[in-house]
Backbone bond lengths (Angstrom), bond angles and torsions (degrees), N, CA, C in turn:
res aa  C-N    CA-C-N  psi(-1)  N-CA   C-N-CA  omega(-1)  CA-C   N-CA-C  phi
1 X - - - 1.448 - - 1.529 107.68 -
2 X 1.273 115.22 131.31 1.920 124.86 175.68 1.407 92.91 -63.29
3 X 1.472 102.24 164.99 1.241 132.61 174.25 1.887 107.88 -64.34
4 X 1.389 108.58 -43.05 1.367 115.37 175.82 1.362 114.35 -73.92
5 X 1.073 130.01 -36.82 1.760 137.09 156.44 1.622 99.93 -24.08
6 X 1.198 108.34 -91.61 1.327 144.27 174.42 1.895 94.47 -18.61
7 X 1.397 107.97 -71.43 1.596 115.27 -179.51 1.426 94.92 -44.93
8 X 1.381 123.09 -76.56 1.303 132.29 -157.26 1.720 102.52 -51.71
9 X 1.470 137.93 -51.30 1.072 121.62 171.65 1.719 114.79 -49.88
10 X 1.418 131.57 -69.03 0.829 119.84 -179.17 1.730 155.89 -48.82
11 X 1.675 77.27 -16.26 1.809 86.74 163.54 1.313 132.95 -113.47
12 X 1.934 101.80 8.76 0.850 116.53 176.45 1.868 99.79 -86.75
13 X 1.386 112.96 -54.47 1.653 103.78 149.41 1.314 121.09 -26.11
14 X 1.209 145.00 -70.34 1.377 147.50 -153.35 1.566 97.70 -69.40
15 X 1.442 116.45 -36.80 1.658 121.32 -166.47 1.563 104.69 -59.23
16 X 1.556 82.99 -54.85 1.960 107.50 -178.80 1.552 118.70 -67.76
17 X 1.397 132.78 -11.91 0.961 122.71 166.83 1.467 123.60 -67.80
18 X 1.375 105.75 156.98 1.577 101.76 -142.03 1.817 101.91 -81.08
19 X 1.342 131.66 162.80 1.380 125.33 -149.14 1.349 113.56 39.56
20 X 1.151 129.58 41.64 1.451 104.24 164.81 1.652 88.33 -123.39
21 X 1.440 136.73 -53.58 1.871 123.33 -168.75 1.605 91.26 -105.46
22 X 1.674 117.94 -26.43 1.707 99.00 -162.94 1.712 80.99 -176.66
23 X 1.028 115.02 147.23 1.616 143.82 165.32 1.584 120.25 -111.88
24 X 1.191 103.81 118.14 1.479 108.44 -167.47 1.821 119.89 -124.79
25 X 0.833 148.17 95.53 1.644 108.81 40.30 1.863 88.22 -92.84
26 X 1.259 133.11 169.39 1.256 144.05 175.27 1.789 132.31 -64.78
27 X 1.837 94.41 -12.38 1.637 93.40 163.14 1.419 77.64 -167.36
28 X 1.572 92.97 75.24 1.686 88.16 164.14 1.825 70.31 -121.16
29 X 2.225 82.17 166.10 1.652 106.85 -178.11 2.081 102.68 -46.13
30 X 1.199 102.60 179.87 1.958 107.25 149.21 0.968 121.10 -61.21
31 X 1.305 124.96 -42.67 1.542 117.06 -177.78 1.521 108.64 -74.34
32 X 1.126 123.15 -67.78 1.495 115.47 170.23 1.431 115.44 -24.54
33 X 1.506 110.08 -63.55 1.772 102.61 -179.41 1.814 118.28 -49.67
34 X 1.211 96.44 -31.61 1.825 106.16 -157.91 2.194 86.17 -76.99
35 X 1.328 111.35 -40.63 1.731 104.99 -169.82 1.849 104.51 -61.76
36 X 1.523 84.02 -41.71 2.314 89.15 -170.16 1.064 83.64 -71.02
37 X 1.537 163.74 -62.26 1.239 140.70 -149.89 1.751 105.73 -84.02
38 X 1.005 127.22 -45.70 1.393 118.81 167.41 1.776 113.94 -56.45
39 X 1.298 126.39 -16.27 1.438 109.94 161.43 1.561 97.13 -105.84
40 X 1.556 151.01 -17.63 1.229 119.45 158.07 1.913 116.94 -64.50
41 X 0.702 127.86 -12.35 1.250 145.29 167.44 1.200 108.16 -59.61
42 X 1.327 121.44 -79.61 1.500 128.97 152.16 1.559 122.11 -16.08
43 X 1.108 125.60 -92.40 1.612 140.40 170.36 1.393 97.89 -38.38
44 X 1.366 152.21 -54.16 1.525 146.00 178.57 1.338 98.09 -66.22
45 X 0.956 128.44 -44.26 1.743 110.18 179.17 1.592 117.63 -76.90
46 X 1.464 107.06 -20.43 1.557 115.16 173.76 1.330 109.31 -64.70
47 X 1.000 120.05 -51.39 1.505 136.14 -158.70 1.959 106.17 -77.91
48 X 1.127 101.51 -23.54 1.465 111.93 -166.51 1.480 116.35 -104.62
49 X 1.429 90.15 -56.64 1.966 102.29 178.09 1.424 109.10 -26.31
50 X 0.943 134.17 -58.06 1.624 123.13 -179.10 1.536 134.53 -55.26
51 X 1.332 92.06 -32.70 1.526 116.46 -178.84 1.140 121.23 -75.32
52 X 1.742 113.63 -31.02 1.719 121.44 159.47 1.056 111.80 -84.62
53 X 1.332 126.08 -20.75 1.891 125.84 -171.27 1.366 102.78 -54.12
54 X 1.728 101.86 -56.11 1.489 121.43 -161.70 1.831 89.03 -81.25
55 X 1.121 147.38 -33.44 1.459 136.66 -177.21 1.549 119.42 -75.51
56 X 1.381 98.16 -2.68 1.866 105.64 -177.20 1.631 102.33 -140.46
57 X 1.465 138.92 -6.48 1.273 116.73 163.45 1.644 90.05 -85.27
58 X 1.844 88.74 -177.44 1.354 116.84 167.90 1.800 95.67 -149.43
59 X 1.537 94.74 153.75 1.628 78.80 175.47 1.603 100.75 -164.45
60 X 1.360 115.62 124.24 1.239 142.43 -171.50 1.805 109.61 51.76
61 X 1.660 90.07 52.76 1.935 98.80 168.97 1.402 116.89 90.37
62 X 1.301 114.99 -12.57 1.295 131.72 -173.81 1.776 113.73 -87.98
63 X 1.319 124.05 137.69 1.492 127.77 -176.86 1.952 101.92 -77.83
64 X 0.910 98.50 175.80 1.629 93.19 -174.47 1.952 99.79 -82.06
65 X 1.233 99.37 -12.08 1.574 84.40 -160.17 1.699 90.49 -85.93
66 X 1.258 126.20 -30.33 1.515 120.34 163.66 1.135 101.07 -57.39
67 X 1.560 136.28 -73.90 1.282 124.00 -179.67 1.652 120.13 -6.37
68 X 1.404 95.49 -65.52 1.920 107.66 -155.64 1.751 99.69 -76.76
69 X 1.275 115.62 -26.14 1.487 115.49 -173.11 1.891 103.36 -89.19
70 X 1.047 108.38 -15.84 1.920 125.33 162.21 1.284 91.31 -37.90
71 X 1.850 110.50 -83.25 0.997 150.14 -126.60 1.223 82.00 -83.42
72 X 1.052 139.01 -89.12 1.777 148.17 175.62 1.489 82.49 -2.13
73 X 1.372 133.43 -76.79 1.283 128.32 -119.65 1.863 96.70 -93.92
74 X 1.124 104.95 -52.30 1.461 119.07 163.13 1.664 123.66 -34.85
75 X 1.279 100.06 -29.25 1.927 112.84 174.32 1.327 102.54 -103.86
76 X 1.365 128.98 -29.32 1.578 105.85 -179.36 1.960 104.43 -87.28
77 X 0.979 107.31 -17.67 1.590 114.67 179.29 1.704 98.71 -68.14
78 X 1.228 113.68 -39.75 1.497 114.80 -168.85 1.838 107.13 -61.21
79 X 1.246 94.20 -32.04 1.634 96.43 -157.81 1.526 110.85 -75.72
């Protein structure tokens, strides 16, 4: 995992912790708040993780946007 991976998980935690951008549900108990934010937490990192992986590696000299258009081309050739 990059150093920016690593960044990007952790402040995406800090964002998502609960009172800090939004509290969910709004007078639910602690535990309730701590589960919806541990699966919105979840689903934002699902949805995203790839999109920073490929925006912060580089790999063998290549920018990520060669990277991902490689890859594009390399999976539709496969099929």
């Amino acid at each position: 995992m990059n150093i920016y991976m690593s960044l990007y998980v952790a402040l995406l935690f800090v964002l998502l912790t609960p009172g800090i951008l939004l509290t969910l549900p709004p007078k639910g108990s602690k535990l309730v708040v701590a589960v919806v934010h541990g699966l919105v937490f979840a689903l934002v990192y699902h949805l995203t993780h790839k999109a920073v992986w490929l925006a912060t590696s580089e790999k063998e000299g290549f920018g990520w946007l060669s990277n991902a258009i490689f890859t594009y081309y390399l999976t539709k050739k496969a099929k």
